[in-house]
C-alpha positions as CSV (number, residue, x, y, z in Angstrom):
1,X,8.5,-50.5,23.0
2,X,8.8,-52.9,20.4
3,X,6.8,-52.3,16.6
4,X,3.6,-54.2,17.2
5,X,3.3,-54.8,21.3
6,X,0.7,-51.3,21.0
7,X,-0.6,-49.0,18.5
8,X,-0.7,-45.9,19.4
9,X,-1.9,-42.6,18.4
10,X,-1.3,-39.1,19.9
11,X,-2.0,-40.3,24.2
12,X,-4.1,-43.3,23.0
13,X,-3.1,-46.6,22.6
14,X,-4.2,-50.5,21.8
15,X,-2.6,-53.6,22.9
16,X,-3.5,-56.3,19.8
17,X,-3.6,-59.7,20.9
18,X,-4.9,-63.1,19.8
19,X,-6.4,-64.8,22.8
20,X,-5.9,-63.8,26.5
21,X,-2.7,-64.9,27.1
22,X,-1.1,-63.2,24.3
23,X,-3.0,-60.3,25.5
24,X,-1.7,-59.9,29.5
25,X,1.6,-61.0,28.4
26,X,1.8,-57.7,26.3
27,X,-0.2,-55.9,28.9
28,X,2.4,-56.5,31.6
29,X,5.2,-55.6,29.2
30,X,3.5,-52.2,28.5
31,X,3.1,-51.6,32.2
32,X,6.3,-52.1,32.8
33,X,7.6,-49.4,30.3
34,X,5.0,-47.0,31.4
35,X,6.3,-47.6,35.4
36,X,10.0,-47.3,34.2
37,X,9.5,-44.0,32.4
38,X,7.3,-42.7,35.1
39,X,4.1,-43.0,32.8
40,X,0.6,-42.9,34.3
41,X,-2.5,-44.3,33.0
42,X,-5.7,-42.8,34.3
43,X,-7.7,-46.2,35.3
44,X,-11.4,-44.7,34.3
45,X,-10.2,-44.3,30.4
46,X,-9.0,-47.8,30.6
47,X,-10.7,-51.4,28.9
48,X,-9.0,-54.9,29.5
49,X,-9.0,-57.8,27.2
50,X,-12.1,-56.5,25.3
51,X,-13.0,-58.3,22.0
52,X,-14.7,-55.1,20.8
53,X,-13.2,-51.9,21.0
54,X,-13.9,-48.4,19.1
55,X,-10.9,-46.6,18.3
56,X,-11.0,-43.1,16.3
57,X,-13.9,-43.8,15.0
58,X,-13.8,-47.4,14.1
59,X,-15.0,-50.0,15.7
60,X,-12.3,-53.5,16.1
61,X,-13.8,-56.8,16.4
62,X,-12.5,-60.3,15.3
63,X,-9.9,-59.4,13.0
64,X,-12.4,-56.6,11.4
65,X,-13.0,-52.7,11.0
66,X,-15.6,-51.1,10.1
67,X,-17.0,-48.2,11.0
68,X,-17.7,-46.3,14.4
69,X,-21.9,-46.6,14.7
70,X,-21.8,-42.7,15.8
71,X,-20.1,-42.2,12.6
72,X,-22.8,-43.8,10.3
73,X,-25.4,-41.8,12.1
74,X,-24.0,-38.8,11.5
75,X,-24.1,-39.7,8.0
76,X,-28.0,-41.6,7.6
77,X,-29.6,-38.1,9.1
78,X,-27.5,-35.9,6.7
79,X,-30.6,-33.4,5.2
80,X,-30.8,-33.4,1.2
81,X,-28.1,-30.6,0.2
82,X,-29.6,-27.5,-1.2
83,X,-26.0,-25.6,-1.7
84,X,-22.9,-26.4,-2.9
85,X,-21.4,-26.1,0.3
86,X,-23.9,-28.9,1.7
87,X,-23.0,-31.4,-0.7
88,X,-19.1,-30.1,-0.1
89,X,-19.7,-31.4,3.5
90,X,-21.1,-34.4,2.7
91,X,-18.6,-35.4,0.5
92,X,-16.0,-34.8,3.3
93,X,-18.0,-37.2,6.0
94,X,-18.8,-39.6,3.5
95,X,-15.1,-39.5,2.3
96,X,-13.9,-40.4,5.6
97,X,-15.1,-44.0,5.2
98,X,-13.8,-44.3,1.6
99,X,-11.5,-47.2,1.8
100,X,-14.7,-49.1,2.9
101,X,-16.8,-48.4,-0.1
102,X,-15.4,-49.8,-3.1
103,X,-15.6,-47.7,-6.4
104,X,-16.7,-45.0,-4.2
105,X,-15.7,-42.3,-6.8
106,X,-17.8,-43.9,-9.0
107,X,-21.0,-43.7,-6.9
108,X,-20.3,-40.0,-5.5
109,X,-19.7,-38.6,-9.1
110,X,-23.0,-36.9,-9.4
111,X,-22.7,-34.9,-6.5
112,X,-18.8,-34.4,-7.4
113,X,-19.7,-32.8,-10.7
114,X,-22.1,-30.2,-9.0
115,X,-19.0,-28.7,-6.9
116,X,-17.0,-27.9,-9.8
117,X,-16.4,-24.7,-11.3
118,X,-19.2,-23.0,-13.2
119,X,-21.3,-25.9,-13.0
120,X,-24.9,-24.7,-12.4
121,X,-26.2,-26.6,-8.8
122,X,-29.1,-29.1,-10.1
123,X,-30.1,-31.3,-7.3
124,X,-32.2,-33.8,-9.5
125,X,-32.4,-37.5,-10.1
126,X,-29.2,-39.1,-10.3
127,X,-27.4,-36.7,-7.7
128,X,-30.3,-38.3,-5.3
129,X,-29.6,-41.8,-6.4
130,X,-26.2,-41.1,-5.4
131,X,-27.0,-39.5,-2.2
132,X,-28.9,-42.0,-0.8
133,X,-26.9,-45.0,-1.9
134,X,-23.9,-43.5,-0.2
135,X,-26.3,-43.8,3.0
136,X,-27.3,-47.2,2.0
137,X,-23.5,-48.6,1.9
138,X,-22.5,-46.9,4.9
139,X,-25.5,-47.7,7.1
140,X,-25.0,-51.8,5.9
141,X,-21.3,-51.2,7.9
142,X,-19.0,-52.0,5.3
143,X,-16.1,-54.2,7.0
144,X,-12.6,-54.3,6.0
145,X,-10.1,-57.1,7.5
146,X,-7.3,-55.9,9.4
147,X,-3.6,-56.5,8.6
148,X,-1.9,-59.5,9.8
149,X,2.0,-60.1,9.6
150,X,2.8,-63.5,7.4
151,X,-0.6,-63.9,5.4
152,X,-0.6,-64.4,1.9
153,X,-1.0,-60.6,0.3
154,X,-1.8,-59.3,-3.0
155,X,-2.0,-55.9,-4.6
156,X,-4.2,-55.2,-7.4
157,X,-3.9,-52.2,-9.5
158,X,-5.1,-51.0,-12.6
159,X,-5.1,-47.4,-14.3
160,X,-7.1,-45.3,-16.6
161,X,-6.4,-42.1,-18.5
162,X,-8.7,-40.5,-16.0
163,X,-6.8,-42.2,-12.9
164,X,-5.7,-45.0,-11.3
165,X,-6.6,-47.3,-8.1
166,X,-5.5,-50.0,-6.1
167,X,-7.2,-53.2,-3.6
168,X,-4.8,-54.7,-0.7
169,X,-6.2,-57.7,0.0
170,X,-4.9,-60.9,2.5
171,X,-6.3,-64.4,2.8
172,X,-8.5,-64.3,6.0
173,X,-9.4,-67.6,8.3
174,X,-11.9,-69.1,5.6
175,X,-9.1,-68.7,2.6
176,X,-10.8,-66.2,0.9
177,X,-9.3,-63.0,-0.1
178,X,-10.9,-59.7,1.8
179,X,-10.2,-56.2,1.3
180,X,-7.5,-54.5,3.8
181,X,-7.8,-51.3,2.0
182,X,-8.5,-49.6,-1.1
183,X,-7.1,-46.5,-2.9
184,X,-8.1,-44.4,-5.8
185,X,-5.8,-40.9,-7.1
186,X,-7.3,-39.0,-9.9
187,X,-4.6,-38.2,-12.9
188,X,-2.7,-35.0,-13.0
189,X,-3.2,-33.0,-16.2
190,X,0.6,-34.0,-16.9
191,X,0.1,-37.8,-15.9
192,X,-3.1,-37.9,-18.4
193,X,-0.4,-37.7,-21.4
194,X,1.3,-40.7,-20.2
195,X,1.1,-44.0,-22.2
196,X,-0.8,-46.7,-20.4
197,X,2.5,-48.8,-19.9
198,X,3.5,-45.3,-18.1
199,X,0.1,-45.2,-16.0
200,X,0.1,-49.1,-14.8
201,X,3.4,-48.3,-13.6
202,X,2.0,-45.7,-11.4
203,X,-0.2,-47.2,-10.3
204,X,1.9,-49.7,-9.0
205,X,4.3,-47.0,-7.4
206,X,1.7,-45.2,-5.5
207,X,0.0,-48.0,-4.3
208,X,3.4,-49.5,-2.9
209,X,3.9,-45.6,-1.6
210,X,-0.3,-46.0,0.0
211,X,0.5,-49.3,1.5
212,X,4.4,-49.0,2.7
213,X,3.8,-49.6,6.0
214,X,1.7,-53.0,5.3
215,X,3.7,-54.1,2.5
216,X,7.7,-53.5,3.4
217,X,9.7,-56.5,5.1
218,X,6.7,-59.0,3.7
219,X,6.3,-61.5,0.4
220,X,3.3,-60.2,-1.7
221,X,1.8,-60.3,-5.4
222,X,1.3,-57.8,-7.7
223,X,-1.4,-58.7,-9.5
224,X,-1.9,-56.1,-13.1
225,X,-3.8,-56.4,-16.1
226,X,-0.4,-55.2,-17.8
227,X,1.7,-57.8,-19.7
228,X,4.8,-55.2,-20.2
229,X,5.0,-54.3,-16.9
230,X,5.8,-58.1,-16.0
231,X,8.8,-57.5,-18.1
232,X,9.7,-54.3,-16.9
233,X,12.1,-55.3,-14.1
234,X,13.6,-57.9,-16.6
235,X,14.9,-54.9,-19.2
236,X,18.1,-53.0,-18.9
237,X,17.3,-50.0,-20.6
238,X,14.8,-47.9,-19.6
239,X,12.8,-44.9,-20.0
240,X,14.2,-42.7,-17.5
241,X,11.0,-41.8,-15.9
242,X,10.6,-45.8,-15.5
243,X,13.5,-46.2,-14.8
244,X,13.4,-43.7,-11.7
245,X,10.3,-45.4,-10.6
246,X,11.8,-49.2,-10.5
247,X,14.4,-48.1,-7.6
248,X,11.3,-47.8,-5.5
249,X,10.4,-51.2,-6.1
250,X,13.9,-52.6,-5.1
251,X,13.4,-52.7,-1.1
252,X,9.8,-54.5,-1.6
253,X,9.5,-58.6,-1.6
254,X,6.9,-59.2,-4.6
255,X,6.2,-60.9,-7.7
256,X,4.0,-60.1,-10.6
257,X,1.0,-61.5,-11.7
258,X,-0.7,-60.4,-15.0
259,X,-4.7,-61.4,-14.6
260,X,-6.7,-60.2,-18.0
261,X,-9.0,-56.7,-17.8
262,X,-12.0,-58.7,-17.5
263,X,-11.2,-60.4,-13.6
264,X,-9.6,-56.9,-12.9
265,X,-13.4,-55.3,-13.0
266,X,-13.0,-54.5,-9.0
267,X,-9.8,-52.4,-9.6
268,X,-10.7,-51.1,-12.9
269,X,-13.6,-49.0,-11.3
270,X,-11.4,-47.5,-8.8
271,X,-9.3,-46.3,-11.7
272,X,-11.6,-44.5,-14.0
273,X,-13.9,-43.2,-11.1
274,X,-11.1,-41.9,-8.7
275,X,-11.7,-41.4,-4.8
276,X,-9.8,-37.9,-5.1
277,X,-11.9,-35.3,-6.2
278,X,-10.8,-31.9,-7.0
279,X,-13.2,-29.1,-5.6
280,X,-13.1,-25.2,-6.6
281,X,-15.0,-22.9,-4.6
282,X,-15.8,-19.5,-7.0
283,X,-16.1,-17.1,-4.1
284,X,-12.5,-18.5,-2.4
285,X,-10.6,-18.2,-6.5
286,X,-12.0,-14.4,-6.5
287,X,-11.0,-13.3,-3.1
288,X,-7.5,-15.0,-4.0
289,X,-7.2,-13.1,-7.6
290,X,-8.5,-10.2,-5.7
291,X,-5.6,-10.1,-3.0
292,X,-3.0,-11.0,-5.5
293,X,-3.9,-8.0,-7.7
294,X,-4.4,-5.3,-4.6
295,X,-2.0,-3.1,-4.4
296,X,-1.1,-2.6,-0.6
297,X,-0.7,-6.6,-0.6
298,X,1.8,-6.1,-3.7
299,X,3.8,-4.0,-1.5
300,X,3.7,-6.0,1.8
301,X,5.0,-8.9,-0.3
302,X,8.1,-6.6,-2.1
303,X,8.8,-5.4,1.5
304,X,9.1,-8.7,2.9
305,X,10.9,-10.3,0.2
306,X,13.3,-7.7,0.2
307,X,14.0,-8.5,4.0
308,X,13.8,-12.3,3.6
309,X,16.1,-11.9,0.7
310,X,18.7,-9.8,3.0
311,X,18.8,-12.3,5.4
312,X,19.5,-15.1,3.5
313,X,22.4,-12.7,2.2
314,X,23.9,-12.1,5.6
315,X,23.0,-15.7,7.0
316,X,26.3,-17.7,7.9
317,X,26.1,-21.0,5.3
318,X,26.1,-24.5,7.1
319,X,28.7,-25.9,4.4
320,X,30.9,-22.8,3.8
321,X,30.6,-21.2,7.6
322,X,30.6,-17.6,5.9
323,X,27.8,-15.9,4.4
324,X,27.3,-15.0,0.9
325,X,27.9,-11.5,1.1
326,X,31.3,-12.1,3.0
327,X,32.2,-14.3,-0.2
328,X,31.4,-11.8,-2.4
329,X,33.1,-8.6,-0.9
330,X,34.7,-9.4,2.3
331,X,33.5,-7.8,4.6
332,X,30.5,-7.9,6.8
333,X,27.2,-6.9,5.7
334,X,25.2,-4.0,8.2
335,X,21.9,-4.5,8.5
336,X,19.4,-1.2,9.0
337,X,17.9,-4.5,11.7
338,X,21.4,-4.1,13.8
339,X,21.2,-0.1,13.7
340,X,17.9,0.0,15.1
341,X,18.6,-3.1,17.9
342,X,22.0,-1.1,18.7
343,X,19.5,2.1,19.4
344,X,17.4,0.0,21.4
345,X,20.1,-1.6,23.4
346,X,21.5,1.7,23.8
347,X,18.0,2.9,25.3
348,X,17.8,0.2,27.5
349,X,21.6,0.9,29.0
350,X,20.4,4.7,29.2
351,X,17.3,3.8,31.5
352,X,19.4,1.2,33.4
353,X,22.2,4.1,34.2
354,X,19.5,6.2,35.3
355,X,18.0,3.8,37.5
356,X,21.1,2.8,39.0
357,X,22.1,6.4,39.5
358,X,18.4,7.2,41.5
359,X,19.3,4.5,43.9
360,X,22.4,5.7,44.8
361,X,20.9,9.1,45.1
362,X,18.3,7.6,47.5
363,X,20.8,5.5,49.4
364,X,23.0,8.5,49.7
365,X,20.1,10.4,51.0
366,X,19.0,7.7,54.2
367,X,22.8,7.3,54.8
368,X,22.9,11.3,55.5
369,X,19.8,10.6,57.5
370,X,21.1,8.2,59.4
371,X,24.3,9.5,60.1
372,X,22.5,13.4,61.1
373,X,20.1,11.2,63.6
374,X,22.9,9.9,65.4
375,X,24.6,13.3,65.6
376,X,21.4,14.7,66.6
377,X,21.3,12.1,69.7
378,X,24.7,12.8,70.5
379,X,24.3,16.7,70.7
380,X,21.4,16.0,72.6
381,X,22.9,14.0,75.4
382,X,25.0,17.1,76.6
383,X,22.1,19.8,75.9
384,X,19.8,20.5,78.4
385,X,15.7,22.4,78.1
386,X,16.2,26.4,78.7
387,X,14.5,27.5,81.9
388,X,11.7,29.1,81.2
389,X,11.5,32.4,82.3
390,X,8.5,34.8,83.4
391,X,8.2,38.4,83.0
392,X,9.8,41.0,85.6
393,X,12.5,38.1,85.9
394,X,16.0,39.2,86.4
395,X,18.7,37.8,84.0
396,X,21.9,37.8,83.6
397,X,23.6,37.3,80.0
398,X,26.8,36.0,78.6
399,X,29.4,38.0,76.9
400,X,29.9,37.3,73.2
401,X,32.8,39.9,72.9
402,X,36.8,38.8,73.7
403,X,39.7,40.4,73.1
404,X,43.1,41.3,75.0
405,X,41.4,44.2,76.8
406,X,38.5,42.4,78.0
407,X,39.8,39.0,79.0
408,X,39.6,39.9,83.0
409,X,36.5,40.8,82.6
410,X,33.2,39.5,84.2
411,X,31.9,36.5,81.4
412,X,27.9,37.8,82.2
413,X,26.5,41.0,81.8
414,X,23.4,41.9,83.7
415,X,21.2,41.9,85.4
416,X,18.2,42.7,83.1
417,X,14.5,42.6,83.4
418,X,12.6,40.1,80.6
419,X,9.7,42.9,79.8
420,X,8.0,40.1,77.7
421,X,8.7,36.0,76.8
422,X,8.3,34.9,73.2
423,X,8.0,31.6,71.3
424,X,11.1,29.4,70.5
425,X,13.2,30.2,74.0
426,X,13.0,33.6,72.6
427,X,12.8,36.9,75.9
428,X,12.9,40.6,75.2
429,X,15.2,42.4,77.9
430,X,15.1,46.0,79.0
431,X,17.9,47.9,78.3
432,X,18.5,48.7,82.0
433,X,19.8,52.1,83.4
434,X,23.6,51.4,82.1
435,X,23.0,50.2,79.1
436,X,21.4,51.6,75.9
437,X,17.3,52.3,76.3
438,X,16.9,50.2,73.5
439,X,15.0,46.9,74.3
440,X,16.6,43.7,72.3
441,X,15.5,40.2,71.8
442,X,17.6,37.4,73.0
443,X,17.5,33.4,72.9
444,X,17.9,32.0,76.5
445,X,20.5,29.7,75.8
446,X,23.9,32.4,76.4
447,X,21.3,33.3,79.8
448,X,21.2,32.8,83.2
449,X,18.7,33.7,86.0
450,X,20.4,36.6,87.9
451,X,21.9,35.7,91.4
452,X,22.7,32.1,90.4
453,X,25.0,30.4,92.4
454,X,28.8,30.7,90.0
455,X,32.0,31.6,90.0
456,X,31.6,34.0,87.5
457,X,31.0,37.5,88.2
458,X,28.9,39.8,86.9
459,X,29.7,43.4,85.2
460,X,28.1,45.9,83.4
């Protein structure tokens, strides 16, 4: 998608236009995109060629912002601060709608000061002024112009040992100049020591950095209260920090303007009363000092810097393809992080053997299974249920003794008299007249019932 069909933020997005035409040519466009990349809109969250729109908490109409109504209310029933956290939060909501309010720094000083360190919280006159006229301003719904490509555009800046600000303003539709945006940046305790040639220049630089995105690829003024910086641009040596700070002015389009101090009053406040404001909570700096000085937190951060430092050691460079300790000694560098993943792995194989050796036990063990049921059904099919015999029956039973004396002789031996029948096919049989008077137990498979039709015969 082109740079200025749609804005868009995070799954949100607005199609600018100037009348309706404009506006469904871009529409279609953006449809067409969406259907190609297999983008869907959900139809409920959508509004179509509206002339007012609220978006993240601003509200768009005819070329204006301000802001979102919902937003100033939130900020009109804000309850008088009686803590320093209170007027902490207040600060943040009002500081939302900062590059509406002009000198805005300025008018929230009071209740910046009580938020600093070791200043005692004293809610009294002026801190109220400043409360309620920060109310005020936002419930009038300050309006700021919005950015158009090819208007005339000028910067003012101006700067302060205490800071330094900045107004983007274009022509609008009546030819009058109106704000776009404003910016204020307190000084660092290092920037305070720079000379004010030093601190216009800064200005400058960090409002070009603020407004980039407005500024770059379009013609604008720079309009300072600054003679020398007119003429910085012009010299050929320069100090180096000034020097450093003119190659960001190369890839800008601008000219310089030098207006006196005294029709630079707008920017002038933004400078000495800066929007940023530095905050120190007591409770917060003594839990930090606290955890820097405890000892178990000393040792967590020797442990890891130890291991972070060992890394980087044995980390292959991008440039080099080696890592520094294989420059320095040749060889590779053993981590006690390898030992202990090589004992791990090792575990892991261990458990995956023993696995693997369990389920070839237990296939093993169904395969003899299966193999002993299909024997089984085999035996069976030549086997047959042994008769079941009563007592007094006669029986005849085969003879478990061969050898080359007895092979002519009678296979059964009998008859004899079952005295008593057991479980399991098991009989007791007398021992008969001819044989021993010892009764024995026998299994009724090797027997026959006595006088069964055979060609065997019997003997004794």
């Amino acid at each position: 998608m082109r740079k200025g069909v749609v804005i868009i933020y995070m799954d949100d997005l607005i199609i600018p236009a100037k009348d309706e035409k404009e506006g469904l040519e871009k529409l279609k466009e953006v449809l067409e995109v969406a259907s190609k990349y297999g983008l869907e809109m959900k139809f409920k969250k959508c509004q179509f060629l509206r002339r007012k729109l609220e978006f993240l908490g601003h509200v768009v109409e005819n070329g204006t912002i301000r802001p979102s109504i919902a937003k100033t209310i939130a900020v009109k029933k804000f309850p008088v601060p009686t803590t320093v956290k209170q007027v902490q939060s207040f600060l943040g909501l009002t500081g939302y709608f900062r590059k509406f309010i002009p000198a805005y720094s300025q008018i929230a000083k009071p209740l910046s000061d009580l938020t600093r360190k070791d200043n005692p919280f004293m809610f009294e006159q002026p801190q109220m002024e400043a409360f309620e006229k920060l109310k005020k301003l936002l419930s009038e719904s300050p309006v700021l112009s919005i950015f158009q490509q090819g208007k005339t555009t000028e910067l003012h800046t101006d700067a302060s040992q205490q800071g330094y600000g900045a107004v983007l303003l274009q022509e609008a539709e009546d030819g009058k100049l109106h704000p776009v945006q404003y910016m204020s940046q307190k000084t660092t305790p290092a920037e305070e020591k720079y000379s004010s040639y030093e601190l216009e220049v800064l200005a400058v630089v960090n409002a070009l950095k603020k407004f980039r995105t407005y500024l770059l690829g379009n013609h604008f003024k720079i309009i300072t209260d600054c003679s020398a910086f007119q003429k910085t641009m012009d010299k050929k040596d320069l100090v180096t920090r000034i020097a450093r700070w003119a190659l960001l002015l190369e890839e800008y389009d601008y000219e310089i303007v030098h207006r006196s101090g005294q029709r630079m009053q707008h920017v002038d406040a933004l400078s000495r009363y800066p929007v940023t404001i530095i905050t120190s909570d007591t409770l917060t700096a003594r839990l930090q000092r606290a955890q820097q000085e405890d000892e178990n937190i000393q040792n967590l951060k020797s442990l890891i810097g130890t291991n972070n430092q060992r890394i980087l050691n044995s980390t292959s460079n991008r440039s080099t393809k080696w890592s520094p300790f294989e420059l320095l000694t040749g060889v590779t560098m053993r981590n006690k992080e390898d030992l202990y993943l090589r004992n791990l792995l090792l575990e892991e194989m261990v458990e995956e053997l023993q696995e693997q050796r369990n389920q070839l036990r237990q296939d093993a063990k169904r395969n003899i299974q299966k193999i002993q049921a299909e024997n089984k059904r085999t035996y069976d099919r030549k086997r047959k249920k042994a008769p079941r015999y009563r007592k007094g029956d006669l029986v005849a039973i085969q003879r478990t003794q061969f050898g080359s004396g007895l092979k002519l002789r009678p296979k059964f031996l009998g008859p004899y008299k079952i005295i008593e029948v057991k479980p399991r096919d098991r009989d007791v049989r007398d021992g008969g007249p001819k044989q021993t008077e010892v009764n024995r137990e026998a299994f009724q498979c090797p027997m026959k019932e006595f006088g069964a039709k055979t060609s065997e015969a019997y003997g004794p």
